[in-house]
C-alpha positions as CSV (number, residue, x, y, z in Angstrom):
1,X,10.2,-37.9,18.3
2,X,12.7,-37.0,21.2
3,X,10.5,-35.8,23.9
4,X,12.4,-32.3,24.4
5,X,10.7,-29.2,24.9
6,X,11.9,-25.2,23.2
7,X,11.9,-22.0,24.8
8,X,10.5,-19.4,23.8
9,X,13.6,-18.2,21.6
10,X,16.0,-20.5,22.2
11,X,19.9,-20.1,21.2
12,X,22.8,-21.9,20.5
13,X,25.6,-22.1,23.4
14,X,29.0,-21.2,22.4
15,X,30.1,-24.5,21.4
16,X,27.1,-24.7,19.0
17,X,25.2,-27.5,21.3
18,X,21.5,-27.8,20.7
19,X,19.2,-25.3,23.1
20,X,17.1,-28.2,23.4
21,X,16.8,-29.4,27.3
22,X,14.9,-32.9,28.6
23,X,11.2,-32.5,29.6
24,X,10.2,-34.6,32.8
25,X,8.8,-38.1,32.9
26,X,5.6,-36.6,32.2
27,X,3.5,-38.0,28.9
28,X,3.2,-35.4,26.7
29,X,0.1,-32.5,26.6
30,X,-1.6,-32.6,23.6
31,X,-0.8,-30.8,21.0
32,X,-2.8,-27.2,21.5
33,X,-5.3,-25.7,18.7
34,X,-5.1,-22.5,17.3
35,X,-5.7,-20.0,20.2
36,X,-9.6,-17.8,18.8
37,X,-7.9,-14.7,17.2
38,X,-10.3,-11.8,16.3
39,X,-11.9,-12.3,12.8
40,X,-11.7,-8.8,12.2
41,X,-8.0,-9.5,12.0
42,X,-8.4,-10.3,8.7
43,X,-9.8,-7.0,8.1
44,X,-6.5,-5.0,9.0
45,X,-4.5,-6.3,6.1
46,X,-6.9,-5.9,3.7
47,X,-4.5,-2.9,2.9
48,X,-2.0,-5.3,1.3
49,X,-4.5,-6.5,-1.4
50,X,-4.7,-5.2,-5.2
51,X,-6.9,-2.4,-4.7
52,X,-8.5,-3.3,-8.3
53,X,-9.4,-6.8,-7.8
54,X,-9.4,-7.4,-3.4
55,X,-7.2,-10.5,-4.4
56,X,-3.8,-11.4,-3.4
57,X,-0.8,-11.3,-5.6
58,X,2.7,-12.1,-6.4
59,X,2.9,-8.9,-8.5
60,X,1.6,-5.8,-7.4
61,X,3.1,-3.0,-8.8
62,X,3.5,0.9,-7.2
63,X,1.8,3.8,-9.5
64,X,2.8,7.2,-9.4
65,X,-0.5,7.8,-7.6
66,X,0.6,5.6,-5.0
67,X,-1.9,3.4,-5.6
68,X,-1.2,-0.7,-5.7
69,X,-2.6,-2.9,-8.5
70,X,-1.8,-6.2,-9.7
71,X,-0.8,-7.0,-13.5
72,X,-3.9,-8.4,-14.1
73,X,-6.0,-5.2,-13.5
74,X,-3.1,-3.3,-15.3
75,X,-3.3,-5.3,-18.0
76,X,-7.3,-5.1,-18.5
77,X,-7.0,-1.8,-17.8
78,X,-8.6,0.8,-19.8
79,X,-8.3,3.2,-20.8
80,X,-4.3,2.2,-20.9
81,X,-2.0,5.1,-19.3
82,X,-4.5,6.1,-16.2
83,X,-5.3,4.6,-12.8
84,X,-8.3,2.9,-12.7
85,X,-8.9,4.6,-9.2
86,X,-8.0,8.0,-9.2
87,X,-8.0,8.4,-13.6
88,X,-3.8,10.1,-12.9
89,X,-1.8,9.4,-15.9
90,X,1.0,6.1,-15.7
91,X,3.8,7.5,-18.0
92,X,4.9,4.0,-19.3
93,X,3.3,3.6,-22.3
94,X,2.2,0.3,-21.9
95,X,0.5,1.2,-18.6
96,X,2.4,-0.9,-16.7
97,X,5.1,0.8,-14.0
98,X,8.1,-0.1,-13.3
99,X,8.2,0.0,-9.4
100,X,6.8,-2.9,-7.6
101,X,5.1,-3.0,-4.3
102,X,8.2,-4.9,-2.2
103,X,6.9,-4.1,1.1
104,X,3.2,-5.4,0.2
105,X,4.6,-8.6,-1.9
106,X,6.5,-8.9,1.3
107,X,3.7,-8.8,3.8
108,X,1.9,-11.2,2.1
109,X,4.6,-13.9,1.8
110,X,4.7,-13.3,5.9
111,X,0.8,-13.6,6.3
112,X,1.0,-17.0,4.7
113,X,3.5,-18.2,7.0
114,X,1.5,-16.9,10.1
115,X,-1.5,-18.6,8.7
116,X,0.4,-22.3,7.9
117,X,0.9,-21.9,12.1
118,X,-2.2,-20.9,13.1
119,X,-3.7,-23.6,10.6
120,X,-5.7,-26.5,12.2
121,X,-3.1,-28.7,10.9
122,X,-0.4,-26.7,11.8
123,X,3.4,-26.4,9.5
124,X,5.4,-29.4,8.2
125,X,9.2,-29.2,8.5
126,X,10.3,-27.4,6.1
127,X,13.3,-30.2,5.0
128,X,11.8,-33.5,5.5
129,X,8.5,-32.4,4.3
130,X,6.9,-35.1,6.3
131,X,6.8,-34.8,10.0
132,X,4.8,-31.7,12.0
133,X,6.7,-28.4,13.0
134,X,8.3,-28.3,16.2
135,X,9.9,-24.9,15.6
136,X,10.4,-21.7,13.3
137,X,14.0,-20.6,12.9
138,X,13.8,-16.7,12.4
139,X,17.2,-16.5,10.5
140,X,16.8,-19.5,8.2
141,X,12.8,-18.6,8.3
142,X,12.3,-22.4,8.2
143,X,10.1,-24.8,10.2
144,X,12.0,-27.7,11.6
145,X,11.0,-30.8,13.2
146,X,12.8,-32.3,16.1
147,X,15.0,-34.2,14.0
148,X,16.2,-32.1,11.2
149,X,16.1,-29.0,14.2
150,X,19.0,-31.2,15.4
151,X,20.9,-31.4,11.7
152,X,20.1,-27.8,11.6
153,X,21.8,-27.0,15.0
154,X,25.4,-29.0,13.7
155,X,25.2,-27.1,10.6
156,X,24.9,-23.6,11.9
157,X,27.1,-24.2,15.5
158,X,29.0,-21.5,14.9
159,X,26.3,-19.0,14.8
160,X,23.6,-17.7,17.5
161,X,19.8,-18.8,15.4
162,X,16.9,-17.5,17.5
163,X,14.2,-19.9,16.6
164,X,10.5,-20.3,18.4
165,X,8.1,-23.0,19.2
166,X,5.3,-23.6,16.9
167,X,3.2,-23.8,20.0
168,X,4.2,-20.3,21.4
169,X,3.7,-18.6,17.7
170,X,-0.2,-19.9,17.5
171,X,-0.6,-18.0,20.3
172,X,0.6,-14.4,18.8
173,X,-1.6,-12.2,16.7
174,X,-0.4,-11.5,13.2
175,X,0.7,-7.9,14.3
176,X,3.1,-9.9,16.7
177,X,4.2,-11.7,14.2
178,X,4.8,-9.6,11.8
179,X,6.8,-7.6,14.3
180,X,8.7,-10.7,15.5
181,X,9.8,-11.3,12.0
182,X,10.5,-7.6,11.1
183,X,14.7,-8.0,10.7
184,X,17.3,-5.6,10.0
185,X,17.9,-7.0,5.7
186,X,21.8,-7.4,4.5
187,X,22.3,-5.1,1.4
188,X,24.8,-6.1,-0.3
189,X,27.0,-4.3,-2.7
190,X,26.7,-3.6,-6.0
191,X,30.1,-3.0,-7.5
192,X,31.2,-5.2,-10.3
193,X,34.3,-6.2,-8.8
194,X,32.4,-8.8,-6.9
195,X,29.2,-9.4,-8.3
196,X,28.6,-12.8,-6.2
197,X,26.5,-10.7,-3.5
198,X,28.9,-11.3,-1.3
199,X,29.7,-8.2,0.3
200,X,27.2,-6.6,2.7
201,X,26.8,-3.0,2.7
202,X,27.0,-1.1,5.8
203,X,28.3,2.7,4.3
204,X,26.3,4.8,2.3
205,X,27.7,7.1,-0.1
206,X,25.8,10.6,-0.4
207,X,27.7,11.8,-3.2
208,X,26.6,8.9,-5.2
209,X,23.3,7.9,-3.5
210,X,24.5,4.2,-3.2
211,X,25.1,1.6,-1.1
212,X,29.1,0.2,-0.2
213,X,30.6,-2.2,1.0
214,X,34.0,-1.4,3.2
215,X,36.5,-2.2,0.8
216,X,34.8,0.2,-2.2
217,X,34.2,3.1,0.2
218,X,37.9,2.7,1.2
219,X,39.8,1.7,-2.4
220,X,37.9,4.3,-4.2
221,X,38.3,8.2,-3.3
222,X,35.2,9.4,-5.3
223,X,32.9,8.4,-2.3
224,X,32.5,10.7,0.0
225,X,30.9,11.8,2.5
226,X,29.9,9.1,4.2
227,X,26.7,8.3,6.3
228,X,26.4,4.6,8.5
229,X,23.5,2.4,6.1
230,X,20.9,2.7,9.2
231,X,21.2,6.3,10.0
232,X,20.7,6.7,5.8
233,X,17.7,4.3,6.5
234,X,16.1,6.0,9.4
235,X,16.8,9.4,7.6
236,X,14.8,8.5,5.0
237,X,11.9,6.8,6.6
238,X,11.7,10.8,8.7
239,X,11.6,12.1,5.3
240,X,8.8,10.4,4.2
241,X,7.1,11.0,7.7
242,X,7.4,14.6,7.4
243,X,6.1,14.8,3.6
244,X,3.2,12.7,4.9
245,X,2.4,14.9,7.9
246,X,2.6,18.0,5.3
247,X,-0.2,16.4,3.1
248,X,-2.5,15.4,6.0
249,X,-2.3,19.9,6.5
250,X,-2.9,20.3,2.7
251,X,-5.4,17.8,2.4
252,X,-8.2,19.7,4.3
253,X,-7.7,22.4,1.6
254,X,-8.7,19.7,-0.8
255,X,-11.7,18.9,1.2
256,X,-13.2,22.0,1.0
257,X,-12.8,22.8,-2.5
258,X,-14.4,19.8,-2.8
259,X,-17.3,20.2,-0.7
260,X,-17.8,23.4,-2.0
261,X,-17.8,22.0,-5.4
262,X,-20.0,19.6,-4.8
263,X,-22.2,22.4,-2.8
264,X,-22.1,24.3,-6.4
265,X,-23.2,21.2,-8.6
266,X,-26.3,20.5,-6.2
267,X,-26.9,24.5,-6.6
268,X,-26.9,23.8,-10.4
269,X,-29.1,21.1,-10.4
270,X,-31.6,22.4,-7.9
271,X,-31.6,25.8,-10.7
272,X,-32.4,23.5,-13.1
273,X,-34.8,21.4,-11.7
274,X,-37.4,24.5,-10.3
275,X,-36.7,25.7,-14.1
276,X,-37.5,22.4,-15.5
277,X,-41.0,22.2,-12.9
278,X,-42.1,25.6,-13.9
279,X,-42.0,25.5,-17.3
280,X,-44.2,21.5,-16.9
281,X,-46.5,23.9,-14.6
282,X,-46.6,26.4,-17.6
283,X,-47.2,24.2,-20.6
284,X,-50.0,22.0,-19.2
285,X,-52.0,24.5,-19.8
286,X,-52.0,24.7,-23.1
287,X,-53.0,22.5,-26.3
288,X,-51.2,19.6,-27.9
289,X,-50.6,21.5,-31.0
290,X,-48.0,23.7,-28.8
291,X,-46.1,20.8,-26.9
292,X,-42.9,21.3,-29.4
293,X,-42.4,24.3,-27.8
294,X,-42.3,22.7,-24.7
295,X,-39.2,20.5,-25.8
296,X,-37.8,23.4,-27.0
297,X,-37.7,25.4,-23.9
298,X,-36.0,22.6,-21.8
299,X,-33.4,22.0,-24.5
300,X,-32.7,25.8,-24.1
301,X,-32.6,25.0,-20.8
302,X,-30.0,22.4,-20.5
303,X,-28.3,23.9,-23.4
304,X,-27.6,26.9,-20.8
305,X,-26.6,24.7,-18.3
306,X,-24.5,22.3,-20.0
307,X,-21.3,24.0,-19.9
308,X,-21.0,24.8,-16.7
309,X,-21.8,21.1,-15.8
310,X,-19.4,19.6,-17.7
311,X,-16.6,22.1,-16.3
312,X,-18.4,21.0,-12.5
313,X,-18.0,17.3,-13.5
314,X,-14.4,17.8,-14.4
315,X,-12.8,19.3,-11.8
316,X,-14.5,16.9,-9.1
317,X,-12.9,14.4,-10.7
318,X,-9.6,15.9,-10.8
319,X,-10.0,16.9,-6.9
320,X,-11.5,13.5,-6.0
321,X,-8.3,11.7,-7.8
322,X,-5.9,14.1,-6.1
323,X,-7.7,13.4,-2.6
324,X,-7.4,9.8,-3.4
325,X,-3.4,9.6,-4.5
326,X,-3.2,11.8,-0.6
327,X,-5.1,9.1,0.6
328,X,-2.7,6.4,-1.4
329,X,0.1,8.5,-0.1
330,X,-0.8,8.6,3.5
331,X,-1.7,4.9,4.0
332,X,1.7,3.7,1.9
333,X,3.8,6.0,4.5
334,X,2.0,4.7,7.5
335,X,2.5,1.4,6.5
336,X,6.3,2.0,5.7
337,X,7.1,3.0,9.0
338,X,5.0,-0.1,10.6
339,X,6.2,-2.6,8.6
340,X,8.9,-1.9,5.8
341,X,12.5,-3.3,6.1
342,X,15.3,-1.3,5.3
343,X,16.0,-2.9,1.7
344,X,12.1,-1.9,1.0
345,X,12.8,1.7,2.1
346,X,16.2,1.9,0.2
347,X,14.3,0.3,-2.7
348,X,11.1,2.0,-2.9
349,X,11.5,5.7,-0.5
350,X,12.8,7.7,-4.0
351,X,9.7,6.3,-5.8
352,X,7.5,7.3,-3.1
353,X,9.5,10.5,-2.2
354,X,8.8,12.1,-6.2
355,X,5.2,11.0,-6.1
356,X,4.6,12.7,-2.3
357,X,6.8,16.1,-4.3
358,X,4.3,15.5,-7.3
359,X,1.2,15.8,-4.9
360,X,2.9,18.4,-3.0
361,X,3.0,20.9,-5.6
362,X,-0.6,21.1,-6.7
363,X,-2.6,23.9,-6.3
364,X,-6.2,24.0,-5.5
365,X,-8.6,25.2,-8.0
366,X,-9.0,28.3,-8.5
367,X,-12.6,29.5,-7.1
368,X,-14.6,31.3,-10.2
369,X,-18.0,31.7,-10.7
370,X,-18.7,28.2,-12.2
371,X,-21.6,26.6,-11.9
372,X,-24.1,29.6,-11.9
373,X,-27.2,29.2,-14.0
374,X,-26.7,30.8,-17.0
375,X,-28.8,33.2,-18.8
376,X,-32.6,31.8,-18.4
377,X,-34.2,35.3,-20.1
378,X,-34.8,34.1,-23.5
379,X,-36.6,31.1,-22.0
380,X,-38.6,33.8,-19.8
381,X,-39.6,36.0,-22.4
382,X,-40.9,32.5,-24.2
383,X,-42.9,31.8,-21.6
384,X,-44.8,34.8,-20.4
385,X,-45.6,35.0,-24.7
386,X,-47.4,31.6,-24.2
């Protein structure tokens, strides 16, 4: 290989000339191993996973619940048509939705380039398939070895590639990376006059909620007003830092309705359980003939009690689910704003915006006398007879 060394982010000149300069008459170091990053590294992007099966995927798909599961888990789902975490309803009525996770699928195709670099092996070139790495092109997101980096240089002499050694990205963390490799997206238009993708959007039409490219915005007077793409992008991403900010204030609401609920079951059961021990305490004393009417008083018992249990039981389900979609909610926003491109916020911020409106409008139970022992003086009277 030519013994030439990168910088850090080296560009093209203006005639297109490699960025490449001559290393001294030095022999060359060797080749460096993957710098000791934290294992708990790891553990930060667990986030990204199917939260069903912990396991990566190609296809994870967005609920209405804001929670991410993979087709696998949607389709061994049951029952069909509820989240298998939180138990909220998924309208289709095959129980699979119709948004997918972009900006998950999309961290996960970036992980597993960060961790072909920090691999003891290290990247091949992406064209040859043969030699090692020398460097990562951010634009092309290709690794190149010194050879094809040089084809790669002619092709694209008109235009300014930032690319990186192999060497220098080992040494970032995968936040670093991820950042490094966060880039502005072309969206391109959508208009069936040219459907070849070949016009990239840079207007957005508010009337219309879309997308244009120059020449629609101008040729066509239905558009209007206009907004620039980015400030559309960034006004969106506030939006769905505001909504999020809102449910962290509601969600302490939720929290103590459902302590308190809680509070109230353990009440119940605690009722039940000195009414349970006392009537033991009672009937020892007395003869085998009269142990039926032992049985009889603890069905009457839980009879009493039943109701109010089962109306316990379902309402701490539906607060737990509805503290779990704000929990969705607030960890898909924060990661939005860390890591999302612009086409994965034009694509996904409606979804996300109705679910956030969804979990907005709920109320909080209404607080009733639930959970109170019920009427225990037929049992009483029962037992002082005995």
């Amino acid at each position: 290989l030519p013994n030439f060394h990168l910088s850090p982010a080296s560009h093209l000149d203006g005639d297109g000339a490699a960025a490449p300069t001559k290393a001294s008459s030095e022999p060359d170091a060797p080749a460096c191993s993957p710098p000791p990053h934290p294992p708990e590294e790891e553990d930060v992007f667990q986030f990204i996973l199917c939260e069903g099966c912990q396991q990566e995927s190609p296809n994870l798909k967005l609920l209405t619940c804001l929670h991410t599961l993979c087709l696998g888990c949607l389709s061994e789902n049951k029952p069909v048509g509820q989240c298998p975490v939180c138990c909220t309803a998924i309208p289709q009525a095959n129980g699979i939705p119709d948004m997918d996770n972009l900006l998950f699928t999309n961290l996960q195709a970036r992980l597993k380039v960060y961790k072909q670099i920090t691999s003891s092996g290290g990247p091949t070139c992406s064209r040859c398939r043969g030699e090692a790495a020398l460097v990562w092109c951010c634009e092309c997101e290709e690794f190149f070895c010194a050879k094809c980096f040089e084809d790669h240089q002619w092709w694209h002499k008109k235009k300014t590639h930032k690319v990186k050694k192999v060497e220098d990205l080992r040494a970032e963390s995968a936040h670093q990376f991820l950042e490094d490799t966060r880039k502005s997206c072309n969206l391109f238009c959508t208009s069936s006059s040219h459907p070849d993708r070949s016009r990239v959007c840079s207007i957005y039409c508010q009337r219309c909620e879309k997308a244009l490219c120059c020449s629609c915005a101008l040729l066509d007077n239905q558009h209007a007003p206009f907004r620039d793409i980015r400030s559309e992008t960034q006004r969106r991403q506030e939006e769905l830092s505001s909504m999020e900010r809102e449910l962290r204030r509601r969600r302490s609401g939720f929290e103590a309705t459902y302590a308190s609920l809680q509070g109230e079951a353990a009440r119940l059961e605690e009722a039940q359980r000195e009414m349970r021990e006392l009537i033991r305490q009672r009937v020892e004393q007395l003869v085998r003939l009269i142990r039926r009417e032992e049985e009889e008083l603890v069905g009457l018992v839980e009879a009493r009690q039943e109701q109010g249990r089962r109306e316990l039981a379902r309402e701490l389900r539906h607060v737990e689910g509805v503290l779990r979609r704000m929990e969705a909610g607030e960890r898909l926003v924060e990661k939005m704003s860390l890591y999302a491109t612009e086409q994965e916020v034009m694509d996904m911020q409606p979804f996300i915006k109705a679910s956030l409106q969804e979990l907005q409008q709920l109320q909080l139970p209404a607080a009733t006398d639930r959970g109170q022992p019920g009427d225990l003086s037929e049992c009483r009277a029962r037992l002082q007879a005995l």
